[in-house]
C-alpha atoms as a printed R data frame, in Angstrom:
    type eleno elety resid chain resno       x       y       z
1   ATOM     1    CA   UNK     A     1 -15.085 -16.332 -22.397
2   ATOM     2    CA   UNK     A     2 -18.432 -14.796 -22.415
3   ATOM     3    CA   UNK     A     3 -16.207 -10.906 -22.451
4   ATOM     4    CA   UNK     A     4 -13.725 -12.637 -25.396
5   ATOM     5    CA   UNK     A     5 -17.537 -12.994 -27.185
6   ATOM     6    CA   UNK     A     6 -18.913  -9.683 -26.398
7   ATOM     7    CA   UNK     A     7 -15.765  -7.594 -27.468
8   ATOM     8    CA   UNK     A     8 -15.700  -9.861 -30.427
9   ATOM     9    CA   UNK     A     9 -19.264  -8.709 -31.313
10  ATOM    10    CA   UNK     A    10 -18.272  -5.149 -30.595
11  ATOM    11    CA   UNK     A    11 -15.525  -5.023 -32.942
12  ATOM    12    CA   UNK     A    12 -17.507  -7.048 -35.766
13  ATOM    13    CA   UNK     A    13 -20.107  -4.726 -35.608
14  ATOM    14    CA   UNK     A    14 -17.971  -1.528 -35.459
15  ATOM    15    CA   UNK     A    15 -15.544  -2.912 -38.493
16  ATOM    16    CA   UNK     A    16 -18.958  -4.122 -40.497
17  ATOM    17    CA   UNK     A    17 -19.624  -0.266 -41.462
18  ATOM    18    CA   UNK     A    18 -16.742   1.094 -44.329
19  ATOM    19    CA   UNK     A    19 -14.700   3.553 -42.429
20  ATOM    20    CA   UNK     A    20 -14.499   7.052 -44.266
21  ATOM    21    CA   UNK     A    21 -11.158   6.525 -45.161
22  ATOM    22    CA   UNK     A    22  -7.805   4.665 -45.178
23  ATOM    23    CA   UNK     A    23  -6.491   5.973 -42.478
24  ATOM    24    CA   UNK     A    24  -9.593   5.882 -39.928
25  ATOM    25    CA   UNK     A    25  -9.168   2.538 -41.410
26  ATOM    26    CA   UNK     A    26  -5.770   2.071 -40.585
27  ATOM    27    CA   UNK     A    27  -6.322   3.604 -36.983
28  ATOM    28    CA   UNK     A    28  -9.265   1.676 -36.213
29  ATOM    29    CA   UNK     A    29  -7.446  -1.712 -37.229
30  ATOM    30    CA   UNK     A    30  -4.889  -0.519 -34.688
31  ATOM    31    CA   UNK     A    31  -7.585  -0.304 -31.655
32  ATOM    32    CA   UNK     A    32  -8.983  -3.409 -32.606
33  ATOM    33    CA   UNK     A    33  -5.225  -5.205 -32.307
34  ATOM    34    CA   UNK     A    34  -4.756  -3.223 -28.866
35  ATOM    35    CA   UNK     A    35  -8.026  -4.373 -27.315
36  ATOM    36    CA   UNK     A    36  -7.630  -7.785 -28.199
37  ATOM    37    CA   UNK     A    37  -4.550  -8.006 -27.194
38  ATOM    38    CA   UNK     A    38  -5.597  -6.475 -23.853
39  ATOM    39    CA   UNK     A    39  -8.065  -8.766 -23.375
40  ATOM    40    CA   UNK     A    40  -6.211 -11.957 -21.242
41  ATOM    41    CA   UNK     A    41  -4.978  -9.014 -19.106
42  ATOM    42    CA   UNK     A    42  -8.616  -7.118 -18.458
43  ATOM    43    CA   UNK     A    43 -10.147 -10.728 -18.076
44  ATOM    44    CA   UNK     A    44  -7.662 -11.411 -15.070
45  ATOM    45    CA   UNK     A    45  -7.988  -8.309 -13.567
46  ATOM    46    CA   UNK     A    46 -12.109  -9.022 -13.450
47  ATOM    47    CA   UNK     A    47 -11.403 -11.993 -11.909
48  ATOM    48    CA   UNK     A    48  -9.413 -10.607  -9.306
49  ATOM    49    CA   UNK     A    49 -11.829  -7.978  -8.427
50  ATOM    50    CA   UNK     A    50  -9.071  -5.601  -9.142
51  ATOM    51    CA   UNK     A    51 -11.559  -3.969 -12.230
52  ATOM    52    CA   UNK     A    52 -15.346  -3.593 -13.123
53  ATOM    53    CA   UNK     A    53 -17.314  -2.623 -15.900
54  ATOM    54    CA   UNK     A    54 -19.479   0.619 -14.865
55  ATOM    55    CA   UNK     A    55 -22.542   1.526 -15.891
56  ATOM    56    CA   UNK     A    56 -21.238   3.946 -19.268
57  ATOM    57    CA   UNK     A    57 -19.256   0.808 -20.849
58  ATOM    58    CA   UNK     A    58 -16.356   1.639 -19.575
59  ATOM    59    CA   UNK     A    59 -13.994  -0.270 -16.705
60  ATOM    60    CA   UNK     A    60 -13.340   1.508 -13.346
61  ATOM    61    CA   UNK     A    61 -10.550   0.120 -10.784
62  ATOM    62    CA   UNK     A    62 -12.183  -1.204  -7.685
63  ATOM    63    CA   UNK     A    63  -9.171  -2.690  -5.973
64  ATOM    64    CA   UNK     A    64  -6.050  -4.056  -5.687
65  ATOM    65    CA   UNK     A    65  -2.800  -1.713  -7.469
66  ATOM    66    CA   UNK     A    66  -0.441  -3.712 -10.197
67  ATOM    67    CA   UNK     A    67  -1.332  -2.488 -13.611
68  ATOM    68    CA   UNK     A    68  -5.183  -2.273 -12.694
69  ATOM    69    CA   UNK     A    69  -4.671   1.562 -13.418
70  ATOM    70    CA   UNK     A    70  -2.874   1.681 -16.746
71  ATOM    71    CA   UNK     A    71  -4.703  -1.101 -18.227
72  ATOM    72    CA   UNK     A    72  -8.289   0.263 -17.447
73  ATOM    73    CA   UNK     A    73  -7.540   3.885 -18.688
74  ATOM    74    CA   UNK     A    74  -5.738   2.449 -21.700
75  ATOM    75    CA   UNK     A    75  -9.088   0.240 -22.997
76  ATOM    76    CA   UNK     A    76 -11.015   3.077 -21.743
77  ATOM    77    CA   UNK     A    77  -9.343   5.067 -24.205
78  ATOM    78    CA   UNK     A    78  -9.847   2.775 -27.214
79  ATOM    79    CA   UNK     A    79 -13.097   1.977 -25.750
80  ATOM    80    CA   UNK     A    80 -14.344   5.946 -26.233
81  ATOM    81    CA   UNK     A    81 -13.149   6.085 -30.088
82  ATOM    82    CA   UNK     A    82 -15.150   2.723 -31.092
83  ATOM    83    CA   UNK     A    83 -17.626   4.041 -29.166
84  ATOM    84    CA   UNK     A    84 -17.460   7.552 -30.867
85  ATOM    85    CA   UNK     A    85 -17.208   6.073 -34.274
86  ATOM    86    CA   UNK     A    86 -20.594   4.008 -33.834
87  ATOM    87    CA   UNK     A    87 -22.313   6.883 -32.876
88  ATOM    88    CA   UNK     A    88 -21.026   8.956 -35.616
89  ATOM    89    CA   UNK     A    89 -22.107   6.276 -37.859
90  ATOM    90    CA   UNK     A    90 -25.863   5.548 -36.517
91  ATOM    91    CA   UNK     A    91 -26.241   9.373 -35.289
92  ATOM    92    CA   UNK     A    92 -26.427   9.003 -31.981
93  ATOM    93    CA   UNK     A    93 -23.946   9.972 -29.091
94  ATOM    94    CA   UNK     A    94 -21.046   8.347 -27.713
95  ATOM    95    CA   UNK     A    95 -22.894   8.619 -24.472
96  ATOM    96    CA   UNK     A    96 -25.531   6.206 -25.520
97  ATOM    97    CA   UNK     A    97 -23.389   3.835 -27.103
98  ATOM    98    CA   UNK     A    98 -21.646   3.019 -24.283
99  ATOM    99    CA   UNK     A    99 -24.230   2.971 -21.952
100 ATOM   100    CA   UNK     A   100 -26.191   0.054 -24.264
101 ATOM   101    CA   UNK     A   101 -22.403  -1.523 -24.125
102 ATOM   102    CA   UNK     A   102 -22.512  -1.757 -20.437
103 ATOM   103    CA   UNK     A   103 -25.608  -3.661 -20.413
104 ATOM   104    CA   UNK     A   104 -24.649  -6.073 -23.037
105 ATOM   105    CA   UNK     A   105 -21.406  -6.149 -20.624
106 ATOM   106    CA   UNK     A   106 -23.198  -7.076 -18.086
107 ATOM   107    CA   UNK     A   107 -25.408  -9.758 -19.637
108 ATOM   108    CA   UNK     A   108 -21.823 -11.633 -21.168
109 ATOM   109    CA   UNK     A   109 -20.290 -11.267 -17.896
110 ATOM   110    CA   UNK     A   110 -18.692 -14.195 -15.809
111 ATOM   111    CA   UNK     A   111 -19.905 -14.932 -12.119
112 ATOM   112    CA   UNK     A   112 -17.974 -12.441  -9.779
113 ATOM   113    CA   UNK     A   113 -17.312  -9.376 -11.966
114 ATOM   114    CA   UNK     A   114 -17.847  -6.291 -10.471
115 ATOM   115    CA   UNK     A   115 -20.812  -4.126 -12.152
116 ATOM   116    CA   UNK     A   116 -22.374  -1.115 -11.753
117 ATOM   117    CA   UNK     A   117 -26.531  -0.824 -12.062
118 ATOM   118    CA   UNK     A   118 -27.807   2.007 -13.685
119 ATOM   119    CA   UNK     A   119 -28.459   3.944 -11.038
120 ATOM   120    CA   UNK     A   120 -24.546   3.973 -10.021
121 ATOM   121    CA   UNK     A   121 -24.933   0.596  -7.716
122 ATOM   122    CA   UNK     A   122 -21.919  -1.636  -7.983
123 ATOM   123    CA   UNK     A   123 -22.856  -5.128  -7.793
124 ATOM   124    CA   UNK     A   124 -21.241  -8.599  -7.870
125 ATOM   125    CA   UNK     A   125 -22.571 -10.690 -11.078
C-alpha cells in the first residue's frame, strides 16, 4: 500500500506541472495508465523477492523467472521518461531524480522488499 502511495505521489507531482504540449500530454497520460496498471503486478513480484528497487529508482530482478524480467524493464522504461520530464522541468538530471526516488522508495516500502543502499548494498527492508 505504502508503493500504491508513493507512485501516487510521483505521478501527482509529475502531472501538477503543464506539459509543453498536447501530445507530451497525451503520452504522459499514457505512462501514467501503464504504471498504474502495473502496479498489483510489481507489488507481487516485491513480495516474492522476485524484484527490488535499486539505489537509481529503478527495479532490478533479484530472483525467481515468470514475468519478473518484462515487467521490471517495462516500468523501468516509463520510470526513465517521468523521471526525464521532472528533471527537464526543475533543471536538474534524470540521474538525480531517480536517485531522490529510490530513497523515498525505500522509506514507503513494505517489510521484506529488496533494496539497495547507496553505496550498491542490497538489503531486506
Amino acid at each position: 500500500m505504502k508503493t500504491l502511495s508513493s507512485l501516487l505521489l510521483l505521478v501527482a507531482l509529475f502531472f501538477a506541472a503543464p506539459a509543453s504540449s498536447l501530445q507530451a500530454a497525451e503520452d504522459l497520460a499514457a505512462v501514467r495508465t501503464r504504471m498504474e496498471q502495473r502496479l498489483p503486478t510489481i507489488d507481487e513480484l516485491k513480495a516474492q523477492g522476485a524484484i527490488g528497487e535499486n539505489n537509481r529508482g529503478l527495479l532490478e530482478v533479484r530472483g525467481g523467472g515468470g514475468n519478473a524480467s518484462s515487467v521490471a524493464s517495462a516500468e523501468n522504461r516509463d520510470r526513465e521518461i517521468v523521471y526525464a520530464e521532472i528533471a527537464k522541468k526543475n533543471n536538474t538530471s534524470a540521474d538525480q531524480v531517480g536517485r531522490a526516488r529510490a530513497r523515498r522508495i525505500a522509506a514507503n516500502s513494505a517489510p521484506g522488499v529488496w533494496l539497495q543502499r547507496d553505496n550498491g548494498e542490497w538489503y531486506k527492508k
